[in-house]
C-alpha positions in Angstrom: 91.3 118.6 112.6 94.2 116.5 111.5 95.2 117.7 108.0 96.0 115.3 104.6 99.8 114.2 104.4 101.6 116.5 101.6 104.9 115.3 100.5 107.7 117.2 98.0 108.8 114.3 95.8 111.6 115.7 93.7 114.3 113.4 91.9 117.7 115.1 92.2 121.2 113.9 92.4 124.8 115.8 94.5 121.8 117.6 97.1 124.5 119.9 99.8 122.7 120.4 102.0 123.5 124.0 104.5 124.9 123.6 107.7 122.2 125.4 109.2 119.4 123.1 108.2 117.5 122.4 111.2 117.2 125.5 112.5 116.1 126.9 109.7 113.6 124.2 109.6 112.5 124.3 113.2 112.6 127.9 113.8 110.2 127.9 110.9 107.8 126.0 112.0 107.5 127.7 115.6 107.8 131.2 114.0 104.9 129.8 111.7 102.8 128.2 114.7 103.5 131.1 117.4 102.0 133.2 114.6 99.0 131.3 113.8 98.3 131.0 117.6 98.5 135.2 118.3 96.8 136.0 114.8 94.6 133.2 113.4 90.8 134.3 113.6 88.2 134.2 111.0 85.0 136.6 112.0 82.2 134.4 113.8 84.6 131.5 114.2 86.8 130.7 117.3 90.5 130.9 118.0 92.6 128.2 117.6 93.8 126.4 121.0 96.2 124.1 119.7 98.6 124.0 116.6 100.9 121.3 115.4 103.7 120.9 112.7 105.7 117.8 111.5 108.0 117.3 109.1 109.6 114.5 107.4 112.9 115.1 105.5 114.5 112.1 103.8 116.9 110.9 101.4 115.8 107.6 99.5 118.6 105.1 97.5 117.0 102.5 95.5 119.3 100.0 93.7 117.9 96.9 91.4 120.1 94.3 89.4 119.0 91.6 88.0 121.4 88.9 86.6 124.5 91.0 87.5 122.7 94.0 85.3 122.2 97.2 87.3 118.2 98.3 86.8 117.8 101.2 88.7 120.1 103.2 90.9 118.3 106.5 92.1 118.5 108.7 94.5 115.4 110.7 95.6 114.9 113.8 97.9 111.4 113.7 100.1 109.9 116.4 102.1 106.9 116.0 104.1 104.4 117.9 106.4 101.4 117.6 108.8 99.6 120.3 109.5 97.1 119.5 112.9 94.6 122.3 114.1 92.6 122.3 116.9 89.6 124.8 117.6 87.7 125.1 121.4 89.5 123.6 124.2 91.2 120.2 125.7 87.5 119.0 127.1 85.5 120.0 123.6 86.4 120.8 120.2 86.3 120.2 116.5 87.1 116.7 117.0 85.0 115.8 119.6 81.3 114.6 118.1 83.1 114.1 114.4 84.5 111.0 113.8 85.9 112.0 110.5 88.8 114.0 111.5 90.5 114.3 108.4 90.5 117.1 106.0 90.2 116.7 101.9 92.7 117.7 99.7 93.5 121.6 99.3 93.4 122.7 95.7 95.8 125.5 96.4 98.3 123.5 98.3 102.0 125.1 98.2 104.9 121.9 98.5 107.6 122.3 100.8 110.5 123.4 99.4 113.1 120.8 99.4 116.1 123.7 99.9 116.6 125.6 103.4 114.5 128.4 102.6 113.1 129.7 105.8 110.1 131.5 104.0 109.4 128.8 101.6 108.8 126.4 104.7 107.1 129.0 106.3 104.7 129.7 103.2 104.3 126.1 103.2 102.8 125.6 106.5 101.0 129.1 106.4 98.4 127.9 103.3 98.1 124.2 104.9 97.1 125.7 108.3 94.7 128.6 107.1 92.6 125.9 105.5 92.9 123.5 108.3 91.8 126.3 110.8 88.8 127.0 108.4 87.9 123.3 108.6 88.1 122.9 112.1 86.9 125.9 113.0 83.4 125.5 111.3 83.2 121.9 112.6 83.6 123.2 115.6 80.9 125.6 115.5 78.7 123.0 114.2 79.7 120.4 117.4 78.5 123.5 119.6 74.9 123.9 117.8 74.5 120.0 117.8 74.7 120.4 122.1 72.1 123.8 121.4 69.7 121.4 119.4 69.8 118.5 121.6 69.8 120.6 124.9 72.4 118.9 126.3 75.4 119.3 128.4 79.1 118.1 127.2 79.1 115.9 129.9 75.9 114.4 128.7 77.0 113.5 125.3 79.3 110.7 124.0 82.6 113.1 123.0 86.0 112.8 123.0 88.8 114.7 124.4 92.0 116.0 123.6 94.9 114.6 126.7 97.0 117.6 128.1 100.6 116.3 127.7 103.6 118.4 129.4 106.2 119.9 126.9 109.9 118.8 126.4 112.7 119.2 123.8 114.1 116.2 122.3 117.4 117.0 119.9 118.3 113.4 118.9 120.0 114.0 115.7 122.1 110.8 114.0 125.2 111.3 113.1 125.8 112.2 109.0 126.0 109.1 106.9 127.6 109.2 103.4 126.6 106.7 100.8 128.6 104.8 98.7 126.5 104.6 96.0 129.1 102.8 93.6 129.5 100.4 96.6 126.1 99.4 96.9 126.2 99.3 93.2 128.3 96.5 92.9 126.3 95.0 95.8 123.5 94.2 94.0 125.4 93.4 90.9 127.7 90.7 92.3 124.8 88.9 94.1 122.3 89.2 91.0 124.8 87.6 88.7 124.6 84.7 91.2 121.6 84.0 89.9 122.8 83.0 86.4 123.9 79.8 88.3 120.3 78.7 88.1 118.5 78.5 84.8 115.9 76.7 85.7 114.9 80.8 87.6 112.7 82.3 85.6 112.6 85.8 87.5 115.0 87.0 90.0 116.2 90.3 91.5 118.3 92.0 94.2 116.7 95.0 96.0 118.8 97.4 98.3 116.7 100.1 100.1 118.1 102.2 102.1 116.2 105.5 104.1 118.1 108.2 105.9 116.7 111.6 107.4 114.7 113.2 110.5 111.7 113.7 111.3 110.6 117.5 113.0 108.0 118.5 115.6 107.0 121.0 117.4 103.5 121.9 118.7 102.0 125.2 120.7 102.5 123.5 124.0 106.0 123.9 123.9 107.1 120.5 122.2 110.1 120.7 120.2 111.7 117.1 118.7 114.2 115.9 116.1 114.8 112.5 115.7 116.6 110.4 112.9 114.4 108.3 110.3 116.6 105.6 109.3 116.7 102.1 107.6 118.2 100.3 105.3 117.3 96.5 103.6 118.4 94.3 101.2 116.5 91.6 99.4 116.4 88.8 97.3 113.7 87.2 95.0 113.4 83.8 93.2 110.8 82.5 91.1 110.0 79.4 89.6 106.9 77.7 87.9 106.0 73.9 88.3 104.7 71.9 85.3 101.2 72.7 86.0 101.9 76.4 86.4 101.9 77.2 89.6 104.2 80.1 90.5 106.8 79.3 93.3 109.0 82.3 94.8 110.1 83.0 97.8 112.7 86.1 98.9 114.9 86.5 101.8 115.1 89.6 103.5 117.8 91.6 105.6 117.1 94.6 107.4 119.1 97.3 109.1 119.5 100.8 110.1 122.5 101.6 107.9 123.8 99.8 104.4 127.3 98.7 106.2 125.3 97.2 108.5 123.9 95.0 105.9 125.3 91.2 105.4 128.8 91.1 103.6 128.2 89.8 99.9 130.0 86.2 100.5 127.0 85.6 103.2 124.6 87.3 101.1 126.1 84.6 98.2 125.4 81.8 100.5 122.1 83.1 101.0 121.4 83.4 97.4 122.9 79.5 96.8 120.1 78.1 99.4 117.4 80.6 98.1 118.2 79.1 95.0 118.5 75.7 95.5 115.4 75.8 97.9 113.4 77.1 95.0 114.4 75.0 92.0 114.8 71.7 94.4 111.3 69.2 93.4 108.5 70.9 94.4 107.2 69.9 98.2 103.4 69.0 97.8 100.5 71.1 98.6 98.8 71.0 101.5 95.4 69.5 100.4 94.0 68.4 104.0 91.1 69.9 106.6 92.8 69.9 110.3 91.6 71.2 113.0 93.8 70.1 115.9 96.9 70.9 118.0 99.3 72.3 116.2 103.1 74.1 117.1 103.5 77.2 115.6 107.2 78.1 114.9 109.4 81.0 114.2 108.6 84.7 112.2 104.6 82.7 111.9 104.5 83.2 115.8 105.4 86.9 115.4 102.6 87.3 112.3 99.7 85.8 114.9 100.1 87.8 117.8 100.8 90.9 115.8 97.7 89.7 114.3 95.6 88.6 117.4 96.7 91.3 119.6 96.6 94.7 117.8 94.1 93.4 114.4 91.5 91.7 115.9 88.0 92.5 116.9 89.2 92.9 120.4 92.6 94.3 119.5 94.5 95.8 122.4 94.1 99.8 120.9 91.5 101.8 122.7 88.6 103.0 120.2 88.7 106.9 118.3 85.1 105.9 117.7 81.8 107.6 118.7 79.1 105.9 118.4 76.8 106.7 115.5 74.3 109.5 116.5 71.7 107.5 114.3 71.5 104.3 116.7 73.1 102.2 114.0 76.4 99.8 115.7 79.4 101.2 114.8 83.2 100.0 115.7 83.0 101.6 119.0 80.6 99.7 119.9 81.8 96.1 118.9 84.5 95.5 121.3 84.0 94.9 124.8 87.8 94.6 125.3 88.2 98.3 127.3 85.7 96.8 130.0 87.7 94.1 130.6 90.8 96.1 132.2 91.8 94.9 135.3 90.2 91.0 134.5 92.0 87.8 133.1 91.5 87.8 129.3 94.6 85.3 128.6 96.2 82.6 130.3 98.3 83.9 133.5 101.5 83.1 132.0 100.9 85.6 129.1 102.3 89.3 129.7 102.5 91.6 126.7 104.4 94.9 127.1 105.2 97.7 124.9 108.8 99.0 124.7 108.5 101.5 122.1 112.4 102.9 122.9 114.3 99.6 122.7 116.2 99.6 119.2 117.9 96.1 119.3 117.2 92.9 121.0 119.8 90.1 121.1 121.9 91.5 117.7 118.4 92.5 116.1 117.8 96.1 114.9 114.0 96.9 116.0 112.6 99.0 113.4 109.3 99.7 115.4 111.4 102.0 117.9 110.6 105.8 118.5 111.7 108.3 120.8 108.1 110.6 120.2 104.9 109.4 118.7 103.1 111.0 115.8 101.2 113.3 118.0 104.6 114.8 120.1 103.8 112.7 122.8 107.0 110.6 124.5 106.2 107.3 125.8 107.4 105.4 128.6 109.9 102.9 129.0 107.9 100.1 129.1 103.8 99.8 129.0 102.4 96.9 130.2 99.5 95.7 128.8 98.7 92.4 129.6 100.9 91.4 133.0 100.3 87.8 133.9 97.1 87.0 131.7 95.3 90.6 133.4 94.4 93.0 130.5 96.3 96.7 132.1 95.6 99.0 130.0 95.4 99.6 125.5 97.6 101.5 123.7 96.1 105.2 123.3 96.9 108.2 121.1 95.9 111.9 122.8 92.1 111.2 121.7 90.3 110.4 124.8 87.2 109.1 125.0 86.8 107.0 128.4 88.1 108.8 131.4 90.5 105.3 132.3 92.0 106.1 129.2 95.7 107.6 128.9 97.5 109.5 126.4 100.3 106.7 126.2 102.4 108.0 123.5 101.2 105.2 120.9 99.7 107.1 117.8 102.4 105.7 116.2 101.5 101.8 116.3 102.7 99.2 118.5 106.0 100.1 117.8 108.2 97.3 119.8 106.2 94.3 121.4 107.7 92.1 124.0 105.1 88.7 124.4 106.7 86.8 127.5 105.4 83.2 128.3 106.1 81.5 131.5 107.3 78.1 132.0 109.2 78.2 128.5 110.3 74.3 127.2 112.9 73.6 124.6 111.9 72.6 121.2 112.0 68.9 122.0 110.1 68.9 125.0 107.2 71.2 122.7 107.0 68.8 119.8 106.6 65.5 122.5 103.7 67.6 123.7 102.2 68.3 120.3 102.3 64.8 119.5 100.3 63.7 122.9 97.8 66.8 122.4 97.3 65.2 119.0 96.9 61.8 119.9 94.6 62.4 123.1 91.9 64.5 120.7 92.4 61.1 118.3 94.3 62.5 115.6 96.2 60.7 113.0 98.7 63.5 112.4 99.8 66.9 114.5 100.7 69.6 112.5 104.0 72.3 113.1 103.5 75.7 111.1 106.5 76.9 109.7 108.0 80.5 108.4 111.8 80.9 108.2 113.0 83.8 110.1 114.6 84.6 106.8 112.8 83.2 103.8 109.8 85.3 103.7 107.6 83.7 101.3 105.3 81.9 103.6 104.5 79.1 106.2 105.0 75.4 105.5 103.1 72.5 107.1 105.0 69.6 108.6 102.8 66.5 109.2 104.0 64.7 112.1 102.5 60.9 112.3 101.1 60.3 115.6 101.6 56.3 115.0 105.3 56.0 113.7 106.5 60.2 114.1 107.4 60.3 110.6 107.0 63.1 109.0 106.5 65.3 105.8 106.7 68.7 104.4 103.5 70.4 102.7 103.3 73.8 101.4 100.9 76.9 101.1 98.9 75.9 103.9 95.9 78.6 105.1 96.2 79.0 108.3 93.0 80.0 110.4 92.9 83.3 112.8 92.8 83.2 116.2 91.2 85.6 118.8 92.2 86.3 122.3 90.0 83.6 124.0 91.6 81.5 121.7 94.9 82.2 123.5 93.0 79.8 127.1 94.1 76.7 124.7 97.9 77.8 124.8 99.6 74.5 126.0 103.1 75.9 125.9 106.1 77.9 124.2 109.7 77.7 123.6 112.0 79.8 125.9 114.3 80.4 123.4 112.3 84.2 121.8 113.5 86.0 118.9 112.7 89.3 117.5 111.3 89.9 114.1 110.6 93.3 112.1 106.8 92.7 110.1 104.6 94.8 108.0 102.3 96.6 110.1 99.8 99.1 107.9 102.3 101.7 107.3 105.8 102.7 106.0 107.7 101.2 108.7 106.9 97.8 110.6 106.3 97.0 113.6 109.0 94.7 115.9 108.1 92.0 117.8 110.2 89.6 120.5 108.5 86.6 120.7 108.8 82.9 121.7 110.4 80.6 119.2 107.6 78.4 119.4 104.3 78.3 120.9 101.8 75.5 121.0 97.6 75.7 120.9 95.7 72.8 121.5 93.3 74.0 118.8 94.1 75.7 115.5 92.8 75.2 111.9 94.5 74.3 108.9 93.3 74.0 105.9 94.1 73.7 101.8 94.8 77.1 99.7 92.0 77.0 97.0 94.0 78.7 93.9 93.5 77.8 90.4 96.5 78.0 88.5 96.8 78.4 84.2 99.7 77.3 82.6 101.7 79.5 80.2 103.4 77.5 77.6 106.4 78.5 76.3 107.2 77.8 73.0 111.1 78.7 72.9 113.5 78.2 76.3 115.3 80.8 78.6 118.3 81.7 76.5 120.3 80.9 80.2 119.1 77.4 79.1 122.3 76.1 77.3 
């Protein structure tokens, strides 16, 4: 059973850290684990076959300023763990009929200790793991008398494994980084105050993140890993109202794996003068229409659909944890048919979709989804193709097994970093021509292009494109509809210039994906936002209102 998450969240400032910090940390957790895996029995209750330990250790800067006013400047200490025990073997155990696999809370839970104390870590991890075992070990006992009740064989019952995977040692520490907190600082300061340049802002902000520390595993197969945990992003935040009170903001956003890395504050200025200006500039209507039509797709929107299509749909490229439900009810499992479909076209032949979870950087891009190991220890290829030329090859997989084509793949993680390569690629020009002719042979009076900036992230704007005269005009807060993969057969074509974009993706850390500039579908919907907005009346102006 795969224990709760328990982090140490202390606020400190000057942490020195020892010299010797991880191997007190590792040698820890395997003196911890080696002695769970010799010693750990409870009477009537079987041994423990597999035992894993991670830890998170991070250092967190947070600076705000608003209007050239620092807010916030902290500095916080985090330490982590994850405690996994496993009871009966690789072919049956605790997690095999259950498909709750997680434990609830531990009253008596001891915090790691945020100092190099070799027995604090190891006291940590001991009180975690003795309640885990417990857990998993009566679960299991219950899986066995559920096969003694129903007379059956494993074999003969839906279950799920647990994939062998070989050991290895991975020491991939980063080199130390020193802040300069008063740097940053003064970051965030100077580009606030920019703000002041625009009265007409009613709320504005600077935000610089920035995340630096390593992440520890080591498991009783003989997995041992260190690998760096770092990222660092800066952004900024405009908002306006219009006279019928309808809120429009928008930020940019800059990401990277260290704070020099970061933009230098006379582009960041420039950023913050066409945020700005962008923002207070007349308000570009709403998008009021019902189309359903061609429409061109451009920039960080393309990355949001196929992250989207591809790994949140119904038939989303991850293979299933589920069972199905003993009862006879439908459960998840048992919605998809996308796992029978390996080795069959499920896209147009020019599609192929690969996952390169160890690229860090495509074309001057940092690609936050990278990872060396996986949450479960497990290192994953190069490269994983999924789709190759329109033929589904295989889903990304964690160690939990329940189809025999199924492979441990090293993806417990996420997607991590997705390439999406289309064939035949046209330039922008060529693309919109098309869209217009798509439009005008299914008798439309308008085509519409669906736009996000790579670097304002506040949403997509509409551009209706006249299929008479090609004049066009700018609409905004469109809803755009959601496509599925057999929705993908109406691709008409995509830009060969492809970009990479970091997005949100369900956790701490996005995903990355590389994908075409553009891409263009015969059929997509479109349709207005239905949002009622109240308007606040102010009685007195901004005093920035001189």
């Amino acid at each position: 059973m795969t224990a709760f998450t328990i982090t140490a969240f202390t606020l400190l400032s000057g942490i020195v850290r020892s010299q010797g910090s991880d191997s007190v940390i590792i040698r820890a957790m395997h003196d911890e684990m080696k002695r769970n895996m010799t010693e750990l029995k409870y009477e009537g209750f079987e041994r423990p076959f597999y035992v894993a330990y991670s830890i998170e250790d991070r250092q967190q800067y947070t600076m705000i300023a608003v209007l050239g006013s620092l807010l916030r400047s902290s500095y916080e200490r985090q330490r982590g763990k994850n405690v996994r025990v496993l009871v009966g073997d690789y072919e049956f155990n605790d997690e095999s009929l259950d498909n709750n696999s997680f434990s609830p809370p531990e009253p008596n839970e001891i915090e790691l200790p945020l100092d190099d104390d070799y027995f604090g870590i190891r006291r940590s991890l001991w009180v975690t793991t003795d309640y885990v075992y417990k857990s998993a070990a009566r679960q299991y006992k219950q899986n066995l008398e559920v096969l003694e009740q129903k007379k059956k064989t494993i074999a003969e019952m839906p279950h799920r494994t647990f994939a062998k995977k070989p050991s290895g040692r991975i020491i991939n520490k980063a080199a130390p980084y020193t802040v300069d907190v008063p740097k940053l600082e003064n970051y965030v300061r100077v580009l606030s105050q920019e703000f002041a340049n625009y009265p007409a802002i009613e709320h504005s902000s600077v935000y610089v993140a920035f995340d630096d520390g390593h992440k520890y595993f080591v498991n009783s197969e003989g997995m041992v890993a260190i690998t760096p945990d770092r990222w660092a992003s800066v952004h900024l935040y405009a908002m306006t109202k219009t006279a019928e009170g309808e809120a429009i903001q928008e930020q940019v956003i800059h990401n990277a794996f260290t704070p020099d890395q970061l933009p230098s504050i006379e582009k960041m200025k420039e950023e913050v003068k066409r945020l700005c200006t962008y923002v207070t500039s007349a308000p570009i209507p709403r998008f009021e229409d019902e189309y359903n039509g061609p429409v061109l797709i451009v920039g960080k929107a393309v990355a949001h659909l196929f992250a989207r299509t591809l790994f949140q749909s119904k038939d989303a490229l991850i293979a299933s944890n589920m069972l199905p439900d003993p009862r006879g009810y439908r459960s998840s499992a048992d919605q998809t048919s996308i796992e029978t479909r390996i080795g069959k076209s499920i896209v147009p032949a020019g599609i192929t979709v690969r996952s390169l979870p160890h690229l860090s950087s495509f074309e001057g891009t940092p690609l936050a989804g990278s990872y060396a190991i996986d949450d479960e220890g497990v290192v994953p290829e190069n490269e994983t193709i999924l789709i190759e030329k329109g033929i589904l090859r295989t889903l990304l997989n964690d160690r939990s097994k329940i189809k025999e084509f199924e492979n441990a793949n090293g993806h417990s993680s996420g997607p991590g970093v997705i390439d999406v390569f289309i064939d035949n690629g046209s330039d922008m020009s060529v693309l919109k021509r098309a869209l217009i002719e798509e439009a005008r042979k299914d008798g439309q009076e308008y085509a519409i292009i669906l736009v996000e900036s790579p670097d304002i992230a506040g949403g997509v704007h509409a551009i209706r494109i006249s299929v008479a005269d090609g004049k066009e005009q700018t609409f905004r807060a469109p809803q755009a509809g959601n496509i599925e993969l057999k929705d993908l057969r109406e691709l008409k074509g995509a830009s060969s210039q492809r970009r990479a974009y970091n997005i949100p993706f369900g956790s701490d850390k996005p995903a990355s994906f590389i994908v075409p500039e553009a891409i263009l579908l015969k059929e997509f919907e479109v349709s207005n936002e239905n949002t009622t907005y109240f308007k606040d009346e102010q009685y007195i102006s901004s005093p920035l209102n001189k």
